[in-house]
N, C-alpha and C positions, 0 to 999 in steps of 0.2 A: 711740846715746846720746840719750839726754831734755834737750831742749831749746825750754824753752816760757818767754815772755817773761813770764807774769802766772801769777800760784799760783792753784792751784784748791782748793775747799774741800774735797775730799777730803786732798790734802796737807797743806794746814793743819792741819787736822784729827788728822791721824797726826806732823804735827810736835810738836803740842802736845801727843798722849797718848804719844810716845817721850819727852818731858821730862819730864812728871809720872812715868813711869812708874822718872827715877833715871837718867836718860841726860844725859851732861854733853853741850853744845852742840856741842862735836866729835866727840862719838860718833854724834850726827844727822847731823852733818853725810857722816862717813864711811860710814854707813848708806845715805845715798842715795848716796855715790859708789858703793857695791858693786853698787847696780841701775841703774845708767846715767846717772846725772843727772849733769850738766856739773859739773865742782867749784866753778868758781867762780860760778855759778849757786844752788848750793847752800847755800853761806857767804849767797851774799842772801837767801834763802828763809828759811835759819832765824834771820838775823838779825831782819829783819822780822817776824816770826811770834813771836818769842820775848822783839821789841821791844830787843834788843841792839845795840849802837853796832858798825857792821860792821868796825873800825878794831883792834875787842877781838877780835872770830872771827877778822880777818886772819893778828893775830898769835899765835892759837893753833893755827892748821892751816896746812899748805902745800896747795897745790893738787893739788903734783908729786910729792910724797912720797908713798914707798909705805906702804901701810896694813898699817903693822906695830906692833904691838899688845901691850903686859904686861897682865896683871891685875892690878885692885886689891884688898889684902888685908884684907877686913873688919876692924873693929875692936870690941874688948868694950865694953859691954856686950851692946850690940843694932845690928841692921843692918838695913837697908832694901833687900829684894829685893822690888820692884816690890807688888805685892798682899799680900806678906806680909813681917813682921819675925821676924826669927830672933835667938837668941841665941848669941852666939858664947862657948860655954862654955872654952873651951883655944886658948890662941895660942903659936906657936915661932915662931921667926925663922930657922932652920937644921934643915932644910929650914923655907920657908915656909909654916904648915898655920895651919888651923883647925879645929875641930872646932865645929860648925853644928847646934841644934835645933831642930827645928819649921822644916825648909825645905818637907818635904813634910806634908800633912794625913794621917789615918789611911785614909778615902776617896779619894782621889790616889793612893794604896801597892796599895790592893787593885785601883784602876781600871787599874794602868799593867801589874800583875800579871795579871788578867784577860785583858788586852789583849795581850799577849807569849807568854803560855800556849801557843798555838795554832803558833806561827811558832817553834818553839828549835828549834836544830840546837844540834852538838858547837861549841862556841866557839873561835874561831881569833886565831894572832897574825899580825902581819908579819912575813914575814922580809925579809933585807938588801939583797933586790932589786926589795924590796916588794907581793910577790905573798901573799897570804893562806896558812897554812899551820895543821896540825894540832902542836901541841906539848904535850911530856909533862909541862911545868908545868901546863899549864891545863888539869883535867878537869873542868872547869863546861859549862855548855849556855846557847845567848843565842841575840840577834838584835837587829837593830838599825832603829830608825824612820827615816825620813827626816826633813830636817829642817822643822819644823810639819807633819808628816804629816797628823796629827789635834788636834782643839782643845785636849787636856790637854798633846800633848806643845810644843804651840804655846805654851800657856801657862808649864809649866815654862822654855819656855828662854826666854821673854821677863823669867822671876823671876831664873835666871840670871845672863842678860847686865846685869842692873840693878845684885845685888849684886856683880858682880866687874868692873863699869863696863868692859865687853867687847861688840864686836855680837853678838848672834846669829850672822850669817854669819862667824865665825869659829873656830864650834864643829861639831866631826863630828856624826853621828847619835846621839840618845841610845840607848846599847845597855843593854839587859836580861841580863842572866844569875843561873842557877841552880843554885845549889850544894846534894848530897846529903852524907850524912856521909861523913867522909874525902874528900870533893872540896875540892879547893885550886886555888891560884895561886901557885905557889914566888917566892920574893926577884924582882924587872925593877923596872926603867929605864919609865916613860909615855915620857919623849922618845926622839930616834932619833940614834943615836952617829954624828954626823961622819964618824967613819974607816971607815965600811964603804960599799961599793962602792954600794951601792944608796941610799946619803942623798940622793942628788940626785932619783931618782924618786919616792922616797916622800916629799920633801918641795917636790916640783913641785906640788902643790895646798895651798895652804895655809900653804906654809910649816915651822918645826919646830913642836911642841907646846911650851907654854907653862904649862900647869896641869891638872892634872886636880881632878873632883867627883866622888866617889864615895858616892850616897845609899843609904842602907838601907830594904827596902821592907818590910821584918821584922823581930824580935829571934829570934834561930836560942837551940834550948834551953841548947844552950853549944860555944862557940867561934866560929868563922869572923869573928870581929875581923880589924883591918888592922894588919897589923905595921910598923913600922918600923924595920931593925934598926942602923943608924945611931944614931938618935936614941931610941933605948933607950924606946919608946914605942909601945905599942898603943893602938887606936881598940879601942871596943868597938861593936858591931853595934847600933844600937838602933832601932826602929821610928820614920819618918819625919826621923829627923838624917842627917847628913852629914859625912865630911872630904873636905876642900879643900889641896890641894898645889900648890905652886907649884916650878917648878924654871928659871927663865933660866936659860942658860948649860950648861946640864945639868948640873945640881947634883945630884953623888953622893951626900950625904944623903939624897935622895928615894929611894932606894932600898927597895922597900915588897911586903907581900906579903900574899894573902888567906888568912889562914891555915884548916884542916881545919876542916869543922864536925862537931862532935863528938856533939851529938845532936840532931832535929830541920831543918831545910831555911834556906836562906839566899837570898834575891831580894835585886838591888843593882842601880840604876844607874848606870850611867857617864857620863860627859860629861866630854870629854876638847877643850882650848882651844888653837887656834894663833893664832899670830903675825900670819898674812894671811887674809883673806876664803877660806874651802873651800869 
């Protein structure tokens, strides 16, 4: 654990560009509990740094509490994701979505594209015991970055975790996948059902899931939009937008599916948010 009595300008430094950057003071603060730093060491560092009455950070963090975490659900007209503002074109409250354009640039789409090209395999799901698996839903191809792997994907999730007021370290890898015509992703659940024997393993890291982003890195000639068939609502595909779902609780409204692209190719990424630091 980090434990240093006086702040160094390095930290300083990164305390001050995680706040502009659209990080409320407890999400700083939770950010450096996930890499070691003393908690309550913490709450002083970014009081001081951020000039706050430490009396105010007291009483919005526990020390002891685990760092469990919702997202926040943008609001219309426009949002602030860290270097870039998006417009939030469609809001529902059941499921909680949005529908997000201009999260990504048209340069950003072809660079993350470029960048994934090289590395897809056949795209897998979990199954109940949490072990990776082939299913006949999912005929797309992917792969997945670590996280800040490289500077773009570094950047994305630092745009991310701003607008949905979330860490970083609480989101998986952003994965890539590629859809050909008639490749799909039938009707699923992002989070992981309670009742099956394997919840407890596959949500030993992390936690359960919380939300998922699903960006489009191209407009496909026609089809491959995101279904929703709950909420009687399709997303359509479009170059550098985004929907964003929210599901506490595991809310069966979110029930959502990539539907067939019907002519021409479909790239999308994912970025799917837990509850605890993964």
């Amino acid at each position: 654990m980090n434990t240093r009595s006086a702040i160094n300008p390095e930290l300083r430094e990164w305390i001050l560009a995680t706040s502009r950057a659209g990080h409320a003071p407890r999400t700083v603060v939770e950010l450096m509990r996930s890499h070691g730093y003393d908690p309550r060491q913490s709450r002083t560092f970014v009081a001081e740094v951020l000039k706050l009455p430490l009396a105010s950070l007291l009483a919005d963090t526990d020390a002891d509490a685990p760092l469990v975490r919702r997202t926040r659900h943008p609001e219309a007209p426009l949002a602030k994701a860290g270097d870039r503002e998006v417009k939030v074109s469609l809001s529902m409250d059941k499921p909680a979505l949005r529908v997000l354009e201009g999260l990504l640039t048209d340069e950003e789409c072809d660079e993350l594209i470029a960048l994934a090209r090289p590395r897809l395999a056949r795209a897998l799901t979990i199954d109940a015991s949490g072990e990776h698996q082939v299913d006949h839903r999912r005929t797309s191809v992917g792969m997945f970055f670590k996280l800040g792997e490289l500077p773009l994907v570094a950047q994305l999730e630092q745009r991310i975790a701003a607008l949905f007021d979330i860490p970083v370290s609480h989101g998986e890898g952003l994965q890539i996948l590629h859809y050909l015509p008639g490749q799909e992703y039938q009707p699923h659940f992002d989070w992981f059902d309670p009742t099956q024997p394997g919840y407890s393993t596959i949500t030993a890291r992390g936690g359960q899931r919380v939300a998922s982003v699903v960006m489009y890195l191209n407009t496909p000639e026609a089809g491959g939009g995101t279904a929703f068939p709950e909420a009687g609502l399709t997303v359509t595909a479009l170059r550098g937008s985004a929907v964003y779902f929210a599901y506490e609780g595991g809310d069966a409204s979110s029930l959502h599916a990539g539907l067939p692209v019907l002519r021409g190719e479909k790239w999308i990424a994912t970025k799917w948010l837990r509850e605890k630091p993964y």
